[in-house]
C-alpha positions in Angstrom: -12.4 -0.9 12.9 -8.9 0.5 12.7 -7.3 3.6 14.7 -5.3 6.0 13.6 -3.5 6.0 16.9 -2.7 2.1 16.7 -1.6 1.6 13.0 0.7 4.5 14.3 2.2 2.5 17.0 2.5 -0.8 14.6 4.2 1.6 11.7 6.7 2.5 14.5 7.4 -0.6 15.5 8.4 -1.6 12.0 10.1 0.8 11.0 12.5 1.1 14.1 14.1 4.1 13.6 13.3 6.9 15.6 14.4 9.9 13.6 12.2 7.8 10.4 9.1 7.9 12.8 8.7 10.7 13.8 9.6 12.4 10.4 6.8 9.9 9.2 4.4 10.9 12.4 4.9 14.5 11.6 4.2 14.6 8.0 1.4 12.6 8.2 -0.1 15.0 11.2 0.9 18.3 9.3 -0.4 16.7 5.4 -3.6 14.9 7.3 -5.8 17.7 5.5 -4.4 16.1 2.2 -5.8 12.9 3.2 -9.3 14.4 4.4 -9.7 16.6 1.8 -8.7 13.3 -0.9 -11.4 11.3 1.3 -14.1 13.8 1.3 -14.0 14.2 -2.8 -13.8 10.3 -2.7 -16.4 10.1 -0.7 -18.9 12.8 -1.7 -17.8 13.6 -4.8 -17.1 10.1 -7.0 -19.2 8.4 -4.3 -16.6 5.4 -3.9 -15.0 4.0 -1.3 -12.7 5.1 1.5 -9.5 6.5 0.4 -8.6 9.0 3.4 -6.3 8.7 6.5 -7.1 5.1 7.7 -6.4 3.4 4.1 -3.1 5.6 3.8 -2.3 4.2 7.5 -2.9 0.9 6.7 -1.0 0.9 3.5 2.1 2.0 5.2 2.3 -0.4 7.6 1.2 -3.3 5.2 3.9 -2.1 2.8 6.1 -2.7 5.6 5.4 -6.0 7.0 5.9 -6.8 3.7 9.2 -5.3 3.4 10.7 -6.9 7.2 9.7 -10.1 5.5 11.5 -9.5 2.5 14.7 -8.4 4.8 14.6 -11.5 6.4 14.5 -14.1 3.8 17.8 -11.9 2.0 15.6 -10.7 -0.7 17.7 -6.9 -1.9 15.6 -4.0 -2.0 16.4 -1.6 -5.0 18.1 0.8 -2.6 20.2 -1.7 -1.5 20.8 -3.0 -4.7 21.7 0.6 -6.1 24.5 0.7 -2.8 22.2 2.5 -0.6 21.0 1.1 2.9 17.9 -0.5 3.8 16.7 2.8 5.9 16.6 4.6 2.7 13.9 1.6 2.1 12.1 2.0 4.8 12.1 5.8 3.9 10.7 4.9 0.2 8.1 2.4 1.0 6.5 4.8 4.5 6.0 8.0 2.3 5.6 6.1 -0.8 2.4 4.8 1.0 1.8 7.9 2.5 1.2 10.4 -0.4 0.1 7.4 -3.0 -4.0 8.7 -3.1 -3.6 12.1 -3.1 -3.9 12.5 -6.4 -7.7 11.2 -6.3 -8.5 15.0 -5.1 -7.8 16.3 -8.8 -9.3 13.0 -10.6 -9.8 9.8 -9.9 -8.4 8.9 -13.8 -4.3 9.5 -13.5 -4.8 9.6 -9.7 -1.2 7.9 -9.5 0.2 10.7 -12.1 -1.1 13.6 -10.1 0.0 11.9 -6.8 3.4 12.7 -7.5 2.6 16.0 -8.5 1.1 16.8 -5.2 3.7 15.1 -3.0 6.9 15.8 -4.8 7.8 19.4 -2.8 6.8 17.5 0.0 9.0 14.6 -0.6 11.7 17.0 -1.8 11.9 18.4 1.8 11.9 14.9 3.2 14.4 13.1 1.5 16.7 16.3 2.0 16.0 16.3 5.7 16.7 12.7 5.8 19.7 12.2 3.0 22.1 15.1 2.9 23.9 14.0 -0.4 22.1 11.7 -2.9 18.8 12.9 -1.7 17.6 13.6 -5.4 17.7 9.8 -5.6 15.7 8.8 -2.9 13.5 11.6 -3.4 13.3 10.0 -7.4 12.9 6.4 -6.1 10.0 7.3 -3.3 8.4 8.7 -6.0 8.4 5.9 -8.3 6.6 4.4 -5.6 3.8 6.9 -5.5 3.5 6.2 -9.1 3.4 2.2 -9.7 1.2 1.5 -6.8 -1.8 1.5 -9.3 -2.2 -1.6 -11.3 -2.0 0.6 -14.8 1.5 0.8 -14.3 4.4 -1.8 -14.0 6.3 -1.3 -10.8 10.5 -1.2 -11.1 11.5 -1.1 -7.6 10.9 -3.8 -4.8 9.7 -1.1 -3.3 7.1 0.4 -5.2 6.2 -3.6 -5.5 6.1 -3.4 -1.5 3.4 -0.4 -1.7 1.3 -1.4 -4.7 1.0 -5.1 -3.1 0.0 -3.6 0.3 -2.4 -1.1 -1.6 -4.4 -3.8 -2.8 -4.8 -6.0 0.5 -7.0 -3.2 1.8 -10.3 -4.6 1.0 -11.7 -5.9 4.4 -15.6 -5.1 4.7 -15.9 -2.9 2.1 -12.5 -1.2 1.8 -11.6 -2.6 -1.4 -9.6 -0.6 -3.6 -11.7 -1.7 -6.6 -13.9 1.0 -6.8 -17.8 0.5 -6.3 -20.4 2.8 -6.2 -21.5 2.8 -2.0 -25.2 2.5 -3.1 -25.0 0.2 -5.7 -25.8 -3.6 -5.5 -23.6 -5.6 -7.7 -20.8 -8.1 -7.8 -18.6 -5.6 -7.0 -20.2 -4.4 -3.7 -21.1 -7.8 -2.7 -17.7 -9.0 -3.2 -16.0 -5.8 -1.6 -18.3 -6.9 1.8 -18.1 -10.7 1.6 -14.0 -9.8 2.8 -13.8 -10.1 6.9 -9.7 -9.9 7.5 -6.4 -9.8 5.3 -3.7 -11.1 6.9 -0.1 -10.8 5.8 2.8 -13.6 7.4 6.0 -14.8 6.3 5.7 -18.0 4.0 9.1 -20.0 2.9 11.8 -19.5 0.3 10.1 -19.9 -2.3 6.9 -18.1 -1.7 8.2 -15.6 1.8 4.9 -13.6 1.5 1.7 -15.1 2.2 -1.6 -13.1 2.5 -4.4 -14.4 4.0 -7.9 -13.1 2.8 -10.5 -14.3 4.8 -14.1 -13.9 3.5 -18.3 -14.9 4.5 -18.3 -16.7 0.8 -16.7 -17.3 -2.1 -18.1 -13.8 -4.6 -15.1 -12.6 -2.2 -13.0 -14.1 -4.9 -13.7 -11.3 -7.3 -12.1 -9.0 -5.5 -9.0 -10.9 -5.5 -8.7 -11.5 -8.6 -9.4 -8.3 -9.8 -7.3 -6.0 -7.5 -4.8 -8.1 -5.6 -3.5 -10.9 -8.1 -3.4 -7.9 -10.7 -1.2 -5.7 -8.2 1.3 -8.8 -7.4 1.6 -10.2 -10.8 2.5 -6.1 -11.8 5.1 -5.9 -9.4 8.3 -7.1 -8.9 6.8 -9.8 -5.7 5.2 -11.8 -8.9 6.3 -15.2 -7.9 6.8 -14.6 -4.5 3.6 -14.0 -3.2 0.9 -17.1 -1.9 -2.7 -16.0 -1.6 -4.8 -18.1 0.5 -8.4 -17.8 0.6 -10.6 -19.1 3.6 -14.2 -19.1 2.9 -17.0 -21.6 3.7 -15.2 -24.0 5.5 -12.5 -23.9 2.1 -9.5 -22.9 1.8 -8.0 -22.0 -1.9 -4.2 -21.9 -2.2 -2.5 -20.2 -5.4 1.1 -18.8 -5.9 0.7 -15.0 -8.0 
C-alpha cells in the first residue's frame, strides 16, 4: 500500500531543506535495522500490528503536514516560541517520528520511555551535526517528542503534539496503533479493518487541522475514539483539530 521510496519523496518535499533531508534520509537508511528488528519483535514476538519502517515513514511525514499547516495559519511552534527557528521544528518533529517505536523492541509496556533510551546517542549526534551551539536543546526537545507521542503521557511541545497526533492517524486497513492481536476476531480487529484512508487538510482558524477517516462502516468509530481523539485531546492541537468521519453514505463531524 505505501512505499518506502514515495513517503521519502513526500517527507522531502515538506521538509524543504536539503541539508534536513538528507540527514533525515541517512539516518533512517543507516538505523532501518532498528525499525526491522522493532517490527519483527512486534510482529512475531507480541503478535500485534505493524510498527516497522512503513509506520515510522508515515508518521513523519503526517507529523509534518501537520506542522506546514500549523506554519500557515501563524500558529508558534515551541522552538519558535523558545527564540529558535522553525527548521529546528522541522528537525524535532522528522526524528521525533523517526526513533518514536523503537522502544517496542525491549517492551511493548514503557515503549515511549525506552524510545528515548535507544535514540538519544543517536539524536545527540544529530542535533550536534545540525545545531552547533544550543544543540543540547534541540537534542532535549526532539526527545520530548519521542516521549509524549504515546497517549500515557501529556505532550508539552507543539511538536511532540505534531508527532503523537500523526502517530495515531495510522490506522488504515489494519494499521491501527491500538494494538490487536492479528488472529483475533473482536471489536478491536474489526474496527482496525473497517478504516480505508486517513486524510489530513488544512481546515479554518478555528479548527486549521482537519483529518479525514474514511471507513466500510461505522465499528470504524472505535478506533477513533480510542486512539485518535485520545492522542489530540493529550496534546497541545486539543481544540484545533476536526475529525470527520465518512462511513455508509454519513458523515460525522466533531471538533477534539
Amino acid at each position: 500500500m505505501y512505499e518506502k521510496s514515495q513517503l521519502l519523496s513526500e517527507i522531502k518535499s515538506l521538509i524543504e531543506n536539503d541539508q534536513l533531508f538528507e540527514m533525515f534520509r541517512q539516518t533512517f537508511e543507516k538505523c532501518e535495522y532498528y525499525f526491522s528488528t522493532t517490527n519483527y519483535i512486534v510482529l512475531n514476538v507480541y503478535q500485534f500490528n505493524d510498527h516497522g519502517s512503513i509506520h515510522v515513514l508515515l508518521t513523519a511525514r503526517r507529523a509534518l503536514e501537520i506542522l506546514r499547516i500549523l506554519k500557515k495559519f501563524g500558529i508558534q511552534t515551541t522552538a519558535e516560541k523558545l527564540g529558535k527557528s522553525f527548521e529546528w521544528s522541522k528537525f524535532i518533529v522528522s526524528f521525533g517520528a523517526l526513533f518514536h517505536d523503537i522502544g517496542n523492541m525491549i517492551h511493548r509496556e514503557n515503549h515511549y520511555l525506552f524510545s528515548t533510551i535507544l535514540a538519544e546517542p543517536i539524536i545527540d549526534e544529530l542535533a550536534k551535526e545540525f545545531e552547533k551551539t544550543d544543540w543540547l536543546l534541540l537534542k532535549a526537545l526532539t526527545l520530548n517528542a519521542i516521549y509524549t507521542h504515546d497517549e500515557a503521557t501529556q505532550c508539552t511541545t507543539i511538536e511532540g503534539s505534531c508527532v503523537t497526533v500523526a502517530d495515531g492517524c495510522d490506522m488504515e486497513q489494519g494499521r491501527s496503533r491500538l494494538v490487536h492481536k492479528k488472529d483475533k476476531v473482536d471489536i478491536h480487529s474489526v474496527s482496525a479493518l473497517a478504516i480505508e484512508k486517513v486524510e489530513i487538510s488544512e481546515g479554518d482558524s478555528r479548527t486549521p487541522i482537519v483529518i479525514d477517516v474514511k471507513m466500510r462502516h461505522l465499528s470504524g468509530i472505535f478506533q477513533v475514539d480510542e486512539i485518535l481523539t485520545k492522542k489530540v485531546k493529550n496534546s497541545l492541537l486539543s481544540g484545533k483539530v476536526k475529525i470527520r468521519i465518512h462511513a455508509e453514505n454519513q458523515l460525522l463531524e466533531k471538533v477534539v
